[in-house]
N, C-alpha and C positions, 0 to 999 in steps of 0.2 A: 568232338574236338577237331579242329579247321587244321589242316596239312596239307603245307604247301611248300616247294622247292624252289629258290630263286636265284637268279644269275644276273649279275651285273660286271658288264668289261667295255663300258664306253669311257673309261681311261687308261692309264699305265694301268687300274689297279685291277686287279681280277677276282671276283670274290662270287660265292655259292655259300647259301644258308638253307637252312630246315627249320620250319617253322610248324612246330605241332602246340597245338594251344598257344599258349601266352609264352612259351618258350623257345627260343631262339638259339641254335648254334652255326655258328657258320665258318667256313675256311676262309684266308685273306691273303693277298701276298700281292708285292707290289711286281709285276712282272711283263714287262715290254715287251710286244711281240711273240709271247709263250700264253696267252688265255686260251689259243684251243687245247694246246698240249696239257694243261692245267684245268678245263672245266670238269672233264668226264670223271677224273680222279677223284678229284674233291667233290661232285654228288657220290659217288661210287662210297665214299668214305663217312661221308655222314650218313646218308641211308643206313649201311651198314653199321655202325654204330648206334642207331636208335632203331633198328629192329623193324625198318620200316622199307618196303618195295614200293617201286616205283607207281606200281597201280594201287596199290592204297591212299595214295596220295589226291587228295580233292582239286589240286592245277598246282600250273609250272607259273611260273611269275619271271618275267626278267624287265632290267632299264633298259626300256626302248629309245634311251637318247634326251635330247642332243649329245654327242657325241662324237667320238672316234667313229667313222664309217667303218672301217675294218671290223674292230671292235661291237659294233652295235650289230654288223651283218653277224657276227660271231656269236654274240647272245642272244640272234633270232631264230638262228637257226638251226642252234643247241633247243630251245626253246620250243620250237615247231617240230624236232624231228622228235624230241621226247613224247611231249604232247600226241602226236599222231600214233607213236608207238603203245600207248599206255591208255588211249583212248582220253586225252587230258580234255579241259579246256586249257587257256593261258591269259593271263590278267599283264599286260603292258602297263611301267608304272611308268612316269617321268624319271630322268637322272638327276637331274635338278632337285625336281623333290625332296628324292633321296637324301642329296646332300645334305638339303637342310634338313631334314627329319635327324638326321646324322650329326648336324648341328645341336640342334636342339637335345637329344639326349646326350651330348658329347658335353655341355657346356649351362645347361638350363635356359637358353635364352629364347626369346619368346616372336623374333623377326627375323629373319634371314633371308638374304639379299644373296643368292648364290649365284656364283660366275665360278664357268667353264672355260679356259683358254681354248680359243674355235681356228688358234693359227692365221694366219694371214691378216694379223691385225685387227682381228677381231675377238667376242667374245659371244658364249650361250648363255643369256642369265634367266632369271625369273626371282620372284619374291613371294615369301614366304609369310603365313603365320601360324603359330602353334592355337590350335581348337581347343575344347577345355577336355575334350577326349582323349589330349595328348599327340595327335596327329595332325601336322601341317597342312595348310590350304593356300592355294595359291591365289595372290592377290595380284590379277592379270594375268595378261601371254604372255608364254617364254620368247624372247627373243635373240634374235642375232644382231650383234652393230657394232661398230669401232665403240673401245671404252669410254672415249669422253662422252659417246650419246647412251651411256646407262642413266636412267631416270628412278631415283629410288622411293616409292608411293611417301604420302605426305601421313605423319599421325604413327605417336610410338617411337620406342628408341631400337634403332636397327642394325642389326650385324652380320658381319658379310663374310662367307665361306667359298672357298672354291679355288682351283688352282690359277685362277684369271685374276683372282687378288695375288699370288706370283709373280705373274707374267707382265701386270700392268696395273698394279700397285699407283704409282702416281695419278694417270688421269684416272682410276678409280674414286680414287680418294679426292680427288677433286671435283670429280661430278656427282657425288652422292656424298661427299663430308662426313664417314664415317673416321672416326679413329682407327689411328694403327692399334692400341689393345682391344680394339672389338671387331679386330677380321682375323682370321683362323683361314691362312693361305693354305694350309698344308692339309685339309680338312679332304677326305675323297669321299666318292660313292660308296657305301657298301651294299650288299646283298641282305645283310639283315635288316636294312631298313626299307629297300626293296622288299621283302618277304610281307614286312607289318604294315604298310601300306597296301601293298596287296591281300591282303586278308580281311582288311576294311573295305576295299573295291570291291572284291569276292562275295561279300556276305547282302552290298548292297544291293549289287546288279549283277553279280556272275563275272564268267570270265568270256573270252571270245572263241570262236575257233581256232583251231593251228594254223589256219591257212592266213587267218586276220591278223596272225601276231606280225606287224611288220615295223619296222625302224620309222623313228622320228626325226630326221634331219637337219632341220629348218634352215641348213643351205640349199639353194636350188639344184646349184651344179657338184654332183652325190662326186664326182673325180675331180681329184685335187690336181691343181695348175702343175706342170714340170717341176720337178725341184723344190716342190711344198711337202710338209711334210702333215701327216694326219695330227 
């Protein structure tokens, strides 16, 4: 039975799952500027609750981004230092993915066009589709760009999650012609679906070193302008 710990806080939302077999519980809570105060507890609390120690555990999983910098250093570092404590490896998943993974069991749909509000007028997307194994693949690179240059793949009917359909709603919706009933703005990352992604990465290729778990960025310049906010 695959057991694995997973952490995701590359948004407001901050969330830790445990993931033993096919079964998933995890903590969640929408929590700005408290995820370090909030991760240790909520692993502290599931472990404890299902009977399980930190070194029993087969690896640490966390969303390595795009995201919040703050946030992403924060789930790397929880991530590595566990790992190195516990003798882990660590499986780095996309946040993106997540979402749509997140998507996709939230909603049954079968394409997802996830965007991340990335601040300064821009956005993190990538695109999704559901496998017949049930987990998403992505179709292309995630990338960074102002919303009107979102490009959403051609084939299939597709729907868009992330809090960048929020943020920037209009030229979304006009550069990729989704409808308003099939985008789900309020949709976040969670950790359980971090966790079940990473158990199908885990099982294919393993996990990395601690030292390898590092953040995904894909802004160049990692510190925000004056006055921006992450």
């Amino acid at each position: 039975m695959l057991r694995v710990l997973a952490i995701e806080t590359a948004t407001e939302a901050c969330s830790v799952a445990l993931l033993l077999g096919h079964e998933v519980q995890e903590r969640f809570e929408i929590a700005p500027r408290r995820h370090a105060a909030l991760l240790l507890p909520f692993a502290d609390a599931l472990l404890a609750d299902a009977g399980v120690t930190l070194q029993q555990l087969d690896a640490i999983a966390f969303g390595r981004g795009p995201g919040s910098f703050t946030g992403l250093r924060i789930a790397a570092g929880m991530a590595q230092g566990m790992a190195f404590g516990a003798g882990l490896p660590v499986v780095p998943v996309s946040t993106l993915a997540a979402l749509a993974q997140g998507a996709v069991q939230a909603y049954g749909v079968q394409q997802v066009l996830a965007v991340l509000d990335a601040r300064m007028q821009e956005v993190y997307w990538g695109a999704y589709r559901c496998s017949p194994g049930g987990l998403v693949e992505a179709v292309g690179e995630e990338r960074l760009s102002a919303p009107a240059r979102v490009a959403l793949p051609r084939g299939g009917h597709w729907n868009g999650a992330g809090s960048g359909w929020a943020s920037y709603a209009q030229p979304l919706s006009s550069a990729c012609g989704i409808s308003a009933e099939h985008i789900h703005p309020g949709q976040q990352p969670h950790a359980g679906d971090v966790a079940r992604l990473a158990a199908a990465a885990f099982q294919h290729s393993g996990g990395v070193p601690a030292a390898e778990a590092i953040p995904v960025y894909l802004r160049d310049k990692v510190a925000a302008k004056p006055g921006a906010r992450e």
